[in-house]
N, C-alpha and C positions, 0 to 999 in steps of 0.2 A: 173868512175868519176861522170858520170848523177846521180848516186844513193844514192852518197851523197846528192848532191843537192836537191834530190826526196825527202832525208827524212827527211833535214830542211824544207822542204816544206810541208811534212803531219803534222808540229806542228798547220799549220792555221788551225781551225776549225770555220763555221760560226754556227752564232749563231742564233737557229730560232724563226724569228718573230723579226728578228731587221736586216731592210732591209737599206744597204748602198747604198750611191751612190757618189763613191769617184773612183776617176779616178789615175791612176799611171803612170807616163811616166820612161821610162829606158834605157838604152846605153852606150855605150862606150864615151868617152869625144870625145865633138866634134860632135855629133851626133843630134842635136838639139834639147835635152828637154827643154831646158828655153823658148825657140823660141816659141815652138809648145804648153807648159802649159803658154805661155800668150795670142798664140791667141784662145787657149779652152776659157781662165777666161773674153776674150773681145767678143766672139763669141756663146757662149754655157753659159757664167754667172755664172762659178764658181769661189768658191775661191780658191786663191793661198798657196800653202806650198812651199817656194823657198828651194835648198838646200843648206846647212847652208855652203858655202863658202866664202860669205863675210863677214869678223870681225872672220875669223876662224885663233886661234893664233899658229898653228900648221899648216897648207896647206903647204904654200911656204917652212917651214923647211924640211918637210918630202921630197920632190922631190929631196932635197940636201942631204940627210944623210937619207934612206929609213930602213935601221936598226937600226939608234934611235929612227926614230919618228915613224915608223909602228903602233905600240901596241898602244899607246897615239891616236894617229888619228883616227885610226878606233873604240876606246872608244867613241874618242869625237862622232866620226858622229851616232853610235849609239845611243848613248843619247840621240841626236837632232831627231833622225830618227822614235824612240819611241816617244817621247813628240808630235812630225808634228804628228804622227797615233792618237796620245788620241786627241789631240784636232781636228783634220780633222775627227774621227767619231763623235762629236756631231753638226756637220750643216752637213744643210740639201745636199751641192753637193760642193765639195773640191776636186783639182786638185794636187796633188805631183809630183814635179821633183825630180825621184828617193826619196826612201822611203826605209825602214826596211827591205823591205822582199827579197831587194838583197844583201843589205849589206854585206853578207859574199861572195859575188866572193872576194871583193877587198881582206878581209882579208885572202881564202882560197888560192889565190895567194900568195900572200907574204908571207907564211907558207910553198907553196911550191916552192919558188924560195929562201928558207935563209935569206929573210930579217925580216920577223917573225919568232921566235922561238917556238916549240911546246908546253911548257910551256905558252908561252902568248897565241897561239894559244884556248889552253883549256880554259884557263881564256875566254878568250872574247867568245869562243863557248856556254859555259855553260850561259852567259849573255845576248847571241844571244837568247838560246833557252826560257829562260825565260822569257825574253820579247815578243818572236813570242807566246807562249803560250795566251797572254794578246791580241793578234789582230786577228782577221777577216780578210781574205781574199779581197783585193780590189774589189768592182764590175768590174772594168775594167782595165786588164793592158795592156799598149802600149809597144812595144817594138822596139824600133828606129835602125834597121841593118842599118849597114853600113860598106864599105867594109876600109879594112886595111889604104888603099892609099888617103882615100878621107878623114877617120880620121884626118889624118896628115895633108893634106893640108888643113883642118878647124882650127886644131890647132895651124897651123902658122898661118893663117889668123888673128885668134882670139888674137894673139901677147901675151899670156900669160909668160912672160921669165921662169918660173919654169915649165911649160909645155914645150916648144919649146925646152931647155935644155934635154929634159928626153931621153933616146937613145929610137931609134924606137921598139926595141924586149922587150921594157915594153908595149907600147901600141898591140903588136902583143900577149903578153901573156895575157892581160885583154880580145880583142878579142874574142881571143879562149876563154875563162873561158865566157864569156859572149853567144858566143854561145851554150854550153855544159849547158849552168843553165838553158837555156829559151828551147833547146830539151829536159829539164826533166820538166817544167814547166806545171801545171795541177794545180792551187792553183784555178784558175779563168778562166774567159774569158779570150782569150792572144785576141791580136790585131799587127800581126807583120807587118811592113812596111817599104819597104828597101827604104831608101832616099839617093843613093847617086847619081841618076841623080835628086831629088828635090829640091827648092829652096822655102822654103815656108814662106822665111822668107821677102824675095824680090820680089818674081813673085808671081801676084796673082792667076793665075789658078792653081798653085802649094797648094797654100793655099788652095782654093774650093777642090779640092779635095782630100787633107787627111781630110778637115773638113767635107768634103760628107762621109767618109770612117768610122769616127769615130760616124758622124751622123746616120749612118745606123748601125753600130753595136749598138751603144745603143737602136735604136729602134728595132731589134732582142732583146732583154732585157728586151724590152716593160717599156722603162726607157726616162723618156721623158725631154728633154731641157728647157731651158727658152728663145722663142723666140722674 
């Protein structure tokens, strides 16, 4: 299964002499990318690419009906996931929760659990690929573990009802798929950081230091902040 993943991954190619500097955060729901891409954009000065779940007129159907709305949903997000890439490369330092270049866990999941069809499957593959063809490799991708059990209790937390609703062996199959993408993962610098004893969204020492972690990898990069 990594090898798939491996080989939507060698479509990135970067491009030399056009030096990015765009940050990518990624995880399972519940994981806290929005958290962690607002305090980069208040901490570090970049701007924000949120992902496009609010005013999305498909989200909340899909968690109810995961065979009708699969193929539509993951259309849409790629859409939105291409357009966040073209405009987050031309300034100068741009943050993404979640971006393009994972989008296919969600849908290689749902292809293999029956609620996408392999016909749609191909569709959107063939659409993946030609858009990852058009992008660059992030200078930085983060990648938020966390473990099964602390998902969950974020997600009740987070009181989403079409989240809360979803039986727990959907969030245990994205998981797994999420870890398998990021063991074949070589596009970039990774940055992996297991948060499930951190709080960085409430406890400040929490904050300092994923923001010292992320600090020091960009400076390994020799990629410098706005302080």
């Amino acid at each position: 299964m990594g090898s798939f993943y491996a080989d939507c991954l060698k479509l990135l190619k970067k491009t030399e002499g056009e030096e990015l500097n765009m940050i990518t955060i990624d995880g399972v729901v519940g994981a806290g990318k929005t958290t962690l891409m607002d305090i980069i954009v208040k901490e570090l000065g970049y701007t924000p690419f949120e992902e496009p779940v609010v005013n999305n007129p498909i989200l909340d159907k899909f968690y109810y009906d995961r065979e009708r709305y699969s193929f539509p949903l993951q259309v849409f997000f790629l859409n939105e996931r291409f357009n966040h890439i073209k405009n987050a490369s031309k300034i100068p330092k741009a943050v993404l929760d979640r971006s393009i270049y994972g989008d296919v866990i969600f849908a290689k999941m749902l292809k293999d659990g029956g609620e996408m069809s392999e016909e749609e499957f191909d569709i959107y593959l063939n659409l993946f690929k030609n858009m990852m063809e058009h992008c660059q490799p992030p200078t930085l991708m983060i990648y938020l573990e966390v473990s099964l059990e602390e998902a969950v209790r974020r997600i009740n937390n987070r009181g989403r009802s079409y989240e809360m609703d979803t039986e727990i062996s959907y969030w245990e199959r994205l998981n797994k798929e999420y870890e398998e993408y990021f063991d074949a993962y070589s596009a970039s610098p990774l940055l992996k950081i297991n948060v499930d004893k951190l709080d960085f969204e409430k406890n400040p020492a929490d904050r300092e230091y994923i923001i010292s972690l992320i600090k020091n990898k960009l400076d390994s990069l020799q990629l410098k902040e706005v302080r």
